[in-house]
C-alpha positions as CSV (number, residue, x, y, z in Angstrom):
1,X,-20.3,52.4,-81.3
2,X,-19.9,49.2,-83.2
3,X,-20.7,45.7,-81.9
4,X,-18.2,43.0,-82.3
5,X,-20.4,39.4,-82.0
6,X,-17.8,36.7,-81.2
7,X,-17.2,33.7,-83.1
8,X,-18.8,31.8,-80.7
9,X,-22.0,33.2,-80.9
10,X,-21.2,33.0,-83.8
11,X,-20.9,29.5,-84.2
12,X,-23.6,28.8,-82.1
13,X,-26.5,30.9,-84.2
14,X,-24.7,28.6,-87.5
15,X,-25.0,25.5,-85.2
16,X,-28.8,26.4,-84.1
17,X,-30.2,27.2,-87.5
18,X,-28.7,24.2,-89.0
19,X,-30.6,22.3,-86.2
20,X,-34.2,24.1,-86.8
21,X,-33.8,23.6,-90.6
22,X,-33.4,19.8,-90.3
23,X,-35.7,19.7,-87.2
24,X,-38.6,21.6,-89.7
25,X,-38.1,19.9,-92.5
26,X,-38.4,16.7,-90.4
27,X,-41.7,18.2,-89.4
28,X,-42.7,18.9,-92.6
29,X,-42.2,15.6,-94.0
30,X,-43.8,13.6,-90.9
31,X,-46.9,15.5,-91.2
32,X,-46.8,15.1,-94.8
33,X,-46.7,11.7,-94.5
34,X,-49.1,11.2,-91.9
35,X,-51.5,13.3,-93.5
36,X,-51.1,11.3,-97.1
37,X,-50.9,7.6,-95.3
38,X,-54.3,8.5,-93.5
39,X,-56.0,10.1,-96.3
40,X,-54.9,7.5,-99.1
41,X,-55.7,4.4,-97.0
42,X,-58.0,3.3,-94.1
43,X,-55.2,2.4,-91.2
44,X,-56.0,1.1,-87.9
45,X,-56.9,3.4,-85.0
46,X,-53.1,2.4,-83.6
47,X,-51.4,3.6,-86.5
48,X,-53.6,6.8,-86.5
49,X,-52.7,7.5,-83.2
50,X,-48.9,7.0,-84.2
51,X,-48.9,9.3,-87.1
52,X,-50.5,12.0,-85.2
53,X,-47.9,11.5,-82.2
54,X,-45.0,11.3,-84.1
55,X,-44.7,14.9,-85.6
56,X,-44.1,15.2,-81.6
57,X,-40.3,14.0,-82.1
58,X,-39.7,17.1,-84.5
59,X,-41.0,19.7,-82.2
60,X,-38.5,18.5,-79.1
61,X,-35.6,18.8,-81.5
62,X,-36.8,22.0,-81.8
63,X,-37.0,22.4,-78.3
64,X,-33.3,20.5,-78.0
65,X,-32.0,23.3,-80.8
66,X,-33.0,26.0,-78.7
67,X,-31.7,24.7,-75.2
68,X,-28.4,24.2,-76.8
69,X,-28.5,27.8,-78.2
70,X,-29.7,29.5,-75.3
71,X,-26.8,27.7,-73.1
72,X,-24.2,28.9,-75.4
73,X,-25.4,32.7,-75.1
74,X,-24.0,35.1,-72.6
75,X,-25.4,36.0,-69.4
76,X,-26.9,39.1,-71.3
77,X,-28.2,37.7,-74.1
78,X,-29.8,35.1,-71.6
79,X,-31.6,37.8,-69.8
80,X,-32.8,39.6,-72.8
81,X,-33.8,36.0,-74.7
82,X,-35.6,34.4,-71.2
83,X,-37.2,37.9,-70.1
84,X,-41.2,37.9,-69.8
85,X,-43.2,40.2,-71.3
């Protein structure tokens, strides 16, 4: 029994790994950033409060990559992706 995966899903796997790669490597740099501005100089409490919010911004692209994704699955895949253990 072979399993044919159609373009589509297809597509949509290229689509959602394209959009976690940039989303991580967003995430990646922001903390990187924020870690290095707040250890390298003495910022106001705001801007503290900024750089630790903003990796935020990262994570609900992360979120939006997988929303898309799971939209353009099948009703099967659906199930077997948003079933609780």
């Amino acid at each position: 029994m072979t399993c044919e995966v159609p373009e589509s899903a297809k597509q949509a796997g290229r689509r959602y790994t394209r959009a976690m790669m940039v989303a991580g490597l967003l995430y990646v740099g922001v903390v990187a950033l924020g870690v290095s501005v707040i250890s390298h100089t003495s910022p106001p409490q705001w801007l503290v409060i900024v750089l630790a919010l903003l990796p935020a911004l990262p994570a609900l692209l992360m979120l939006r990559a997988y929303l898309t994704f799971f939209r353009a699955m099948d009703e099967f895949q659906r199930r077997v992706q948003g079933r609780r253990r």
